[in-house]
N, C-alpha and C positions, 0 to 999 in steps of 0.2 A: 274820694267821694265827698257829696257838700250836702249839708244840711242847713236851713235859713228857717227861723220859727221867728214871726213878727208880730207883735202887739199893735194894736191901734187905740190913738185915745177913741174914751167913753165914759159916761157918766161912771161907769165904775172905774177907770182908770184916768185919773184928768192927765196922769205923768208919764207918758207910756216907757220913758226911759227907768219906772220903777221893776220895767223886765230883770233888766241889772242884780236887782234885791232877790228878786224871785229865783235865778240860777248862781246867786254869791257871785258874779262876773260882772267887773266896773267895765264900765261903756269904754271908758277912756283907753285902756288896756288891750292891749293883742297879747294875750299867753297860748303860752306850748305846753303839752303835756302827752309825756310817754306813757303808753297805750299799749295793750298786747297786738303786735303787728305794725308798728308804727308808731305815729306822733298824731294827737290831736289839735290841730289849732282852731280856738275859737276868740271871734273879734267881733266888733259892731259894724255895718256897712253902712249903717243909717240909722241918727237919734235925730230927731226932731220931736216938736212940740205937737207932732199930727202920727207918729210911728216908731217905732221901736223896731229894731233887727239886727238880732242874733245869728251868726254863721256860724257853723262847724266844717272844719276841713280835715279831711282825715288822708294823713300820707302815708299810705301803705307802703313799707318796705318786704316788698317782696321775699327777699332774703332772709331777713327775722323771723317771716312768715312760717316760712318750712324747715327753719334752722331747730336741729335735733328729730326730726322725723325723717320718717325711711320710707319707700316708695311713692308710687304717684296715682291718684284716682282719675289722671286727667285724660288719659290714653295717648298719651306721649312723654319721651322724660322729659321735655323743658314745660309740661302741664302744670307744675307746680308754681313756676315763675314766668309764664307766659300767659294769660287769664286777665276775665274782667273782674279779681279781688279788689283791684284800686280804683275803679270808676263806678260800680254800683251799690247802692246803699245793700249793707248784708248784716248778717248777724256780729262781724266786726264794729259797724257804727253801733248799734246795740248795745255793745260791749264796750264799746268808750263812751258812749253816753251814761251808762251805768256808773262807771269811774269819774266823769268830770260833771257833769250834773245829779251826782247822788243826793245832795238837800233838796233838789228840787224834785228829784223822784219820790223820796220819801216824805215829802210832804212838808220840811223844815225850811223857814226864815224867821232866823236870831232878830227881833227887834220888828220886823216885821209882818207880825203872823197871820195880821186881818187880811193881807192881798193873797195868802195859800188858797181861800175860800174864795178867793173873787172872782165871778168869770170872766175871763177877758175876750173878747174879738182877735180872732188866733188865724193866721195865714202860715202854713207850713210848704217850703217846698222841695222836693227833690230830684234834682235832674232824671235822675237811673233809677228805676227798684227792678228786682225780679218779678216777671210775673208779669201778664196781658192785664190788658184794663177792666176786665169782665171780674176775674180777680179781684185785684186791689177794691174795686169798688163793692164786691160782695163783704169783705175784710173790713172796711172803714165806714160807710155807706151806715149800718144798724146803729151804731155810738156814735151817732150825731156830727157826724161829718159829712160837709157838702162835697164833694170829689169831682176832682178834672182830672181824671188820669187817658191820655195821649199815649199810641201806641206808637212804638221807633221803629224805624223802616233798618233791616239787615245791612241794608248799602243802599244810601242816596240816589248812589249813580247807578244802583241796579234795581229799581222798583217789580223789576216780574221774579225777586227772590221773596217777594215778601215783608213780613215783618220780624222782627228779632224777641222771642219771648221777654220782655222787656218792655217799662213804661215810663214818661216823665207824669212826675206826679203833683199837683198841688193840695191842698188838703183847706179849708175855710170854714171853722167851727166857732161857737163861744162855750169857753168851756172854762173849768180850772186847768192853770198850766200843770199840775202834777198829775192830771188825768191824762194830758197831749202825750206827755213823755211815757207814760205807763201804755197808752197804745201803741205809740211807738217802740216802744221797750219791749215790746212780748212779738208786733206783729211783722216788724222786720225781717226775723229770723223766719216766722211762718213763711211769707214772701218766698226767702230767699230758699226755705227748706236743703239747706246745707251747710248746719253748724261745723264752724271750724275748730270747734275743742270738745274736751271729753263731757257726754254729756251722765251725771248720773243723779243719786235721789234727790239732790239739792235743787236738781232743778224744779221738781215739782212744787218747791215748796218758794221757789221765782213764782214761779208760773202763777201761785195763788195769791201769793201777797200783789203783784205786777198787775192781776185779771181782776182785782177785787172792784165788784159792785158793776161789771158791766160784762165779766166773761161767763159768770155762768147763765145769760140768758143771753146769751149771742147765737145767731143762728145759726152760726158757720164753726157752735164749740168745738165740735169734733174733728175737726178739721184744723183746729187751731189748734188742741192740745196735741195732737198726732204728730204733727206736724214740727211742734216748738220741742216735743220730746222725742226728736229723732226717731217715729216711728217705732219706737221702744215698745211694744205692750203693757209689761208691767208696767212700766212707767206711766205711760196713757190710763190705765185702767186705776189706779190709782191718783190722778187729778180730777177722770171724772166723776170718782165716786164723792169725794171732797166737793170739786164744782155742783152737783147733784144736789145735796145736805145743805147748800146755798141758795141754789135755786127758788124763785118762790113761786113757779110754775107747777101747774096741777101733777100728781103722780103720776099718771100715763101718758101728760105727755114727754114726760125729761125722759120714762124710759123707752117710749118710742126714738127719742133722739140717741139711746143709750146702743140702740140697735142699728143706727144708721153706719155705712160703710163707706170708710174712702177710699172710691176706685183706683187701685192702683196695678200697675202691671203685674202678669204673674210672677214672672220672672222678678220684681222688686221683692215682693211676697217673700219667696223662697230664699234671697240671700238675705232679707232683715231675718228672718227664721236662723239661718246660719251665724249670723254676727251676732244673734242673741243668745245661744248655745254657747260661740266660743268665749264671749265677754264673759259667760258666769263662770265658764271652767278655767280660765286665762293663761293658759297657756304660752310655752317660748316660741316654739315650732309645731308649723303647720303644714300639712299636705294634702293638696287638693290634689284628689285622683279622677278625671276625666273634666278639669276643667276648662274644656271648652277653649275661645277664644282670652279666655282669662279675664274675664269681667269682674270677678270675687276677690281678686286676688291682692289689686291694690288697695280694696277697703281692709280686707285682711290684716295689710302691712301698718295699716294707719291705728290699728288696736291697741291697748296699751298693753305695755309689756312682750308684744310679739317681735321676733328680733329675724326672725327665718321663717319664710313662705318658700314650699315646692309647687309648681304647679305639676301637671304630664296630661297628656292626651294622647288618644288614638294618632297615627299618623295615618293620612290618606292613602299612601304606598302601600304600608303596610296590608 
């Protein structure tokens, strides 16, 4: 998956290659950096006296991916290493950007402090994200981003399949870059809504440092916290009562927003309900009695500490 964030001179940037400063990454340099699920590589494609750009390339190894987990959510066994984990931006780039541009997320350059504050003319782009473009742009669109997000057709050569839930995305804002990365940083994983690791109370308190001064008046909160906190309740209910106590929107409307629901299927309903029972009592072994085609069962196996799923069902004969 590739990430490209470009600077443009501007009166507030006469040097655009001072991006460099801003993510501690000399221009001149191509470095590697191991990653959960991979290797990071990030390099310059273009420094000139008119642009700045930053790439990120992220080599997923498949195999590291699922190495030490047991079973598959993907409805088939080669689902774990057969997938678009390596071509769409996910909660994986997230998660390496977190790791290789930490000063920049956090707001730090040693030596350089006056350009953390400066806003630069910012082109962001990503081939892949999840998510139609009606999406993305509900997502990016409120915090000051202009958006081209482009819908990918399922197959070229097969235009009456449609399109593939899925968008190429450009993003064109002036902003601070520690803003760019903190939207990115939180709304990826929304996007992709399928963290690949354990998610629990640390993450709320991502989510508030990450969201600071634009998530709790975003339109789309509740849906962004829902979403980045795995659908978890507690979890959710406790970002937005924090986002809420930030807010400087009138009382009745944040709890109008507090009441809003995101539609989601029944059947999703009913096994996050399950997987929030079993995560508190956590258990070794589990048996699901009338489970169906077995839809529960791989998430089941992907819990921590659970080592043994039974499923059984009626048989038709029977």
């Amino acid at each position: 998956m590739l990430l490209t964030i470009s600077a443009e001179r501007s009166p507030a940037l006469d040097e655009p290659a001072d991006l460099g400063y801003l993510l501690h990454k000399h221009p001149a340099r191509v470095q590697a950096f191991e990653v959960y699920g991979g290797t990071a590589h990030v390099f310059y494609p273009e420094v000139s006296k008119f642009r700045c750009t930053v790439a990120m390339m992220l080599e997923i190894d498949p195999v590291a991916l699922v190495r030490g987990r047991s079973g598959s959510s993907d409805g088939f066994a080669l689902g774990q290493y057969v997938n678009d984990r390596p071509y769409v931006a996910s909660s994986l780039l997230s998660v390496a950007m977190g790791k290789v541009f930490r000063s920049a997320l956090n707001g730090h350059c040693a030596g350089r402090e006056e350009l953390v504050d400066t806003a630069l003319n910012l082109r962001i782009t990503m081939p892949v994200v999840p998510g139609g473009p009606d999406l993305v742009r509900r997502l990016f669109a409120p915090i000051g981003w202009d958006v081209v997000a482009d819908p990918i057709a399922l197959d070229s050569t097969r235009p009456e399949w449609g399109d593939a839930p899925l968008s190429s995305l450009t993003l064109h804002g002036s902003m601070r870059l520690t803003d760019a990365l903190n939207h990115l940083y939180v709304l990826l994983p929304v996007l992709d809504d399928a963290k690949h690791y354990w998610v629990g109370d640390d993450e709320v308190d991502k989510l508030i440092r990450a969201g600071s001064g634009w998530l709790a008046t975003h339109p789309e909160r509740d849906l962004v916290t829902h979403r980045y906190l795995a659908h978890q309740r507690g979890l959710k209910d406790a970002a937005t009562q924090r986002l809420t106590e930030l807010d400087d929107r009138p009382v009745e409307e944040a709890l109008v927003d507090e009441e809003a629901v995101v539609a989601r299927p029944l059947v999703r309903m009913r096994h996050d309900a399950v997987l929030e029972v079993v995560q508190e009592l956590r258990p070794s072994s589990i048996a699901d009695l009338g489970c169906g085609p077995g839809a529960l069962l791989g998430s089941l196996l992907e819990l921590q500490g659970v080592s043994r799923v039974i499923g059984t069902e009626v048989s038709d004969s029977s």
